[in-house]
C-alpha positions as CSV (number, residue, x, y, z in Angstrom):
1,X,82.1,75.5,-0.7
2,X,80.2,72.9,0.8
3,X,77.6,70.0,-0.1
4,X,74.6,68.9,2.2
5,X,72.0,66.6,1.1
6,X,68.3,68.0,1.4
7,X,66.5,64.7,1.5
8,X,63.6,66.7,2.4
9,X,63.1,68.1,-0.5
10,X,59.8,67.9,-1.8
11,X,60.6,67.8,-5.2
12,X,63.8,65.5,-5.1
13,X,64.4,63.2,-2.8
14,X,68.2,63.0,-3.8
15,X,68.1,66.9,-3.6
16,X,71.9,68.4,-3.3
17,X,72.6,72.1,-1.7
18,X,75.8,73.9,-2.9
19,X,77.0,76.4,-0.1
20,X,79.2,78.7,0.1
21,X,81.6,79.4,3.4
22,X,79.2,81.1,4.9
23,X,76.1,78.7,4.6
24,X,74.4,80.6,1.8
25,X,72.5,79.0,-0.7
26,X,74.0,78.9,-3.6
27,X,72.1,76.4,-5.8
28,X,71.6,72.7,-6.3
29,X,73.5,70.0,-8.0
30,X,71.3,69.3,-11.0
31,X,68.9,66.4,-10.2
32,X,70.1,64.1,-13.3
33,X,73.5,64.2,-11.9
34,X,72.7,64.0,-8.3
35,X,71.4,60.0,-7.0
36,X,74.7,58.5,-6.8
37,X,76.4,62.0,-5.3
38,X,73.6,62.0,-2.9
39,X,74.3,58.1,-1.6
40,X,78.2,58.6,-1.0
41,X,77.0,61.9,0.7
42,X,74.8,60.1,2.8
43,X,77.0,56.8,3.2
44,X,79.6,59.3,5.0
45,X,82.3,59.8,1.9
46,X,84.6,62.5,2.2
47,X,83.7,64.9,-0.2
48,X,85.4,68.3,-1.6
49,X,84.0,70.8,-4.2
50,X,85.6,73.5,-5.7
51,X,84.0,76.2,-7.9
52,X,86.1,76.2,-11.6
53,X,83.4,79.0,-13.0
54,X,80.1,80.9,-12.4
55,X,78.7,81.6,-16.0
56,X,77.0,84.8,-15.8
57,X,75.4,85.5,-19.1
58,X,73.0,82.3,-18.7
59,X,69.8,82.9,-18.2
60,X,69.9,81.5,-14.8
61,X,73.6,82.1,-13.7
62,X,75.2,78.4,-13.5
63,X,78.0,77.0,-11.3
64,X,80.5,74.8,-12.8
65,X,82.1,72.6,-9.5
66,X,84.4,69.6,-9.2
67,X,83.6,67.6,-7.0
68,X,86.1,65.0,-5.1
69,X,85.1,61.6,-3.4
70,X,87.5,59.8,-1.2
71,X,86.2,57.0,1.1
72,X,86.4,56.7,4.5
């Protein structure tokens, strides 16, 4: 899995993709837990995710990640 900011966004300007190997959209990273993921992102910080669970009897199925910062 991968991260990449969408500062485009037009709704959120902190706006976080999740991927998947092969570049497919997964989802987002939800925008109240996203500002200060977004400026180590954009500051250059290493960062790893790893999918723990995809809950599939929400309403909208949800993706519980870990996410891992280590400085450059």
């Amino acid at each position: 899995m991968e991260l990449k900011r969408e500062p485009e966004n037009p709704h959120d300007a902190h706006a976080i993709i999740v991927l998947d190997r092969k570049g497919n959209k997964l989802g987002y990273v939800l925008a109240v837990r996203n500002k200060g993921l977004a400026r180590k992102l954009d500051s250059g910080e290493a960062v790893k995710t790893t999918l723990l669970h995809v809950d599939f009897d929400a309403r909208v199925y949800q993706l519980h990640i870990e996410v891992f910062v280590r400085g450059q």
